[in-house]
C-alpha positions as CSV (number, residue, x, y, z in Angstrom):
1,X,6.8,-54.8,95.7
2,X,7.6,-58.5,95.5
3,X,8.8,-59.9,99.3
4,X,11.8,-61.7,98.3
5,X,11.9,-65.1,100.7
6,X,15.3,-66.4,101.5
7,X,16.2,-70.0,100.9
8,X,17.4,-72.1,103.5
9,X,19.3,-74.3,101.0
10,X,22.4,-71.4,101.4
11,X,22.7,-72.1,105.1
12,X,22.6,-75.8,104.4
13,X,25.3,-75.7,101.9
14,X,27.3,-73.8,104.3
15,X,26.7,-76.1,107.2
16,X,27.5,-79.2,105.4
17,X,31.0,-77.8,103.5
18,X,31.8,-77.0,107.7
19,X,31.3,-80.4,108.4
20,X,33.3,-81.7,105.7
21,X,35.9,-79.2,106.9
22,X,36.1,-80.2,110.5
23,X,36.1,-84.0,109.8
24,X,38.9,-83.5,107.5
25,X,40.7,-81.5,109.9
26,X,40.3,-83.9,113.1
27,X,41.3,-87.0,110.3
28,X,44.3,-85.1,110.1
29,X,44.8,-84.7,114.0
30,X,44.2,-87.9,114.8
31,X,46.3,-89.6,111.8
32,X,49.1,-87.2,113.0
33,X,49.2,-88.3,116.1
34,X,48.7,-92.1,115.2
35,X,51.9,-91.5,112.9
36,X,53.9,-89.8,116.0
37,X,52.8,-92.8,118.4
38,X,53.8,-95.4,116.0
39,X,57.6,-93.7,114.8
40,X,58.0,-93.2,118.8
41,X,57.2,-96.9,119.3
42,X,59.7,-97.7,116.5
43,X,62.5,-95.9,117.5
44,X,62.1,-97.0,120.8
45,X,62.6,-100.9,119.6
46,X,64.7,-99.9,117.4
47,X,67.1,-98.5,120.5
48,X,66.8,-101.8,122.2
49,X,67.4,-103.8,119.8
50,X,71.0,-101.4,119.1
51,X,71.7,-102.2,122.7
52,X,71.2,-105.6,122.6
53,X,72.8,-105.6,119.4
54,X,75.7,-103.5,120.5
55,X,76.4,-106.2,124.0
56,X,76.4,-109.1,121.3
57,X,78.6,-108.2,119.0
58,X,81.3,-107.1,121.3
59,X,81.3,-110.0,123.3
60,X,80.8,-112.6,120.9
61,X,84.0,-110.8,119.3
62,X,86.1,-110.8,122.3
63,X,85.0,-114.5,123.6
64,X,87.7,-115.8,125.5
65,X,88.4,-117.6,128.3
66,X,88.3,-115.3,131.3
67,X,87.8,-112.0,128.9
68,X,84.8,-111.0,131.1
69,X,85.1,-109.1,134.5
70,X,82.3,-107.5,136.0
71,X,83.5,-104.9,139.2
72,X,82.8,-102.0,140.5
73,X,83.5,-98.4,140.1
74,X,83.4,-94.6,140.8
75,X,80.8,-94.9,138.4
76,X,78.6,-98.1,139.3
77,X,79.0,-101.4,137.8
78,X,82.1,-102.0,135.4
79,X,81.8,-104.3,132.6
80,X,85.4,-105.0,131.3
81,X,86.1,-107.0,128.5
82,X,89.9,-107.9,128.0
83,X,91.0,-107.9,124.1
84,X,94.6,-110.2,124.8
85,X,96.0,-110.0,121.3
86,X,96.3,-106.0,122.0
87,X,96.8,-105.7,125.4
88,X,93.9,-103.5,126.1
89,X,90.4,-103.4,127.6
90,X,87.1,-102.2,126.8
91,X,85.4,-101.1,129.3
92,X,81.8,-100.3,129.4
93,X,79.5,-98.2,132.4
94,X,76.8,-95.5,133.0
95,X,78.0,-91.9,133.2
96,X,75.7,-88.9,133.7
97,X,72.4,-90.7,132.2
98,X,74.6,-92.6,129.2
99,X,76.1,-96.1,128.9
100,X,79.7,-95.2,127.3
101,X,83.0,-97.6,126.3
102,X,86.7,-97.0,126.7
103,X,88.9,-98.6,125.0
104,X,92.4,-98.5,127.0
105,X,95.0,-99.8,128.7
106,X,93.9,-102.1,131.6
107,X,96.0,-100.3,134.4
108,X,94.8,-96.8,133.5
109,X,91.9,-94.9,135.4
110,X,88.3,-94.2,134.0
111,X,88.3,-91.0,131.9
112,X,84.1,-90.3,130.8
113,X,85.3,-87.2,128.9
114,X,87.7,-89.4,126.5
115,X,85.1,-92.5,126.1
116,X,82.2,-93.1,123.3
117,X,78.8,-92.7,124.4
118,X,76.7,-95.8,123.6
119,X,73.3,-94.8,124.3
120,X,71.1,-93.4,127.0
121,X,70.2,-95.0,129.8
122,X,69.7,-94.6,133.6
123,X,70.2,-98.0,134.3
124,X,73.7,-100.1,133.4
125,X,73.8,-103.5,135.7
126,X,75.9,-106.6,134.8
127,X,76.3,-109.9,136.4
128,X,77.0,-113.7,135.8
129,X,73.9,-115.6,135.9
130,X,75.6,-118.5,135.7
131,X,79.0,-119.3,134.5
132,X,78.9,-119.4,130.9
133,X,75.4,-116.5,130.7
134,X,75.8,-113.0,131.2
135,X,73.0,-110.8,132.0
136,X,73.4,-107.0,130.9
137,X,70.3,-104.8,132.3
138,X,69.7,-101.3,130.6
139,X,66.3,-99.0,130.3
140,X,65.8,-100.6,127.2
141,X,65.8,-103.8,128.8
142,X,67.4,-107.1,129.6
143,X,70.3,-108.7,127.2
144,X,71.5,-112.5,127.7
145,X,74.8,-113.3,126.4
146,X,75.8,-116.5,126.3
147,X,79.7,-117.0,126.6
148,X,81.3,-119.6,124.0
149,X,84.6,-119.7,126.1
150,X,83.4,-119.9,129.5
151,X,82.2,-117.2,132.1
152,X,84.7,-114.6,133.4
153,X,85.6,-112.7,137.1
């Protein structure tokens, strides 16, 4: 009887198709996560730049003489922005973890359940850095507005 010997070339083949294998499979692990890091970092600017966005575009709109209160509430700091050709007010705080806006009559209370939600955030500050500049503070950040008509309360 012939001894039949056994090749190592099978094993080798084997061994080297398993490599190929787990390379492609850890390029696909790491290139997943790479994709999830970068479309977390987007939507991350992305939500600032809303924000910032959002504070720019309502102010600028409503830039009057005076338009602009800052006080406070039940809620923390009230941003107020008076709209005189309606007679009504927006009015812009944090509530439960959001930044939300009311649009309503200036002498009626606060309602969060009836106003918009904005965005999330834990933080909503607002004050006059000087008297024409308006600094809005989020999580997302710090917004500069600078008031055409003047500063306000």
């Amino acid at each position: 009887m012939k001894n039949k010997e056994r090749s190592p070339l099978g094993i080798y083949t084997v061994c080297i198709a398993a490599l190929f294998m787990a390379g492609f499979l850890l390029l696909v692990v790491f290139g997943a996560r790479s994709y999830r890091n970068t479309v977390e970092s987007r939507t991350e600017n992305m939500e600032m730049r809303a924000l910032s966005s959002y504070f720019w575009t309502i102010l600028k709109a409503n830039d009057q003489r005076d338009a602009v209160e800052i006080t406070d509430s039940e809620y923390g700091c009230l941003l107020s922005i008076h709209d005189r050709e309606n007679d009504s007010v927006i009015r812009i705080y944090g509530y439960d973890g959001c930044l939300m806006e009311e649009y309503s009559s200036p002498d009626l209370e606060l309602t969060p359940e009836d106003s918009e939600e904005i965005g999330k955030t834990q933080v909503f500050s607002a004050e006059f850095a000087a008297e024409d500049l308006l600094r809005i503070t989020t999580d997302e950040g710090t917004v500069l507005v600078t008031l055409r008509a003047g500063g306000g309360k």
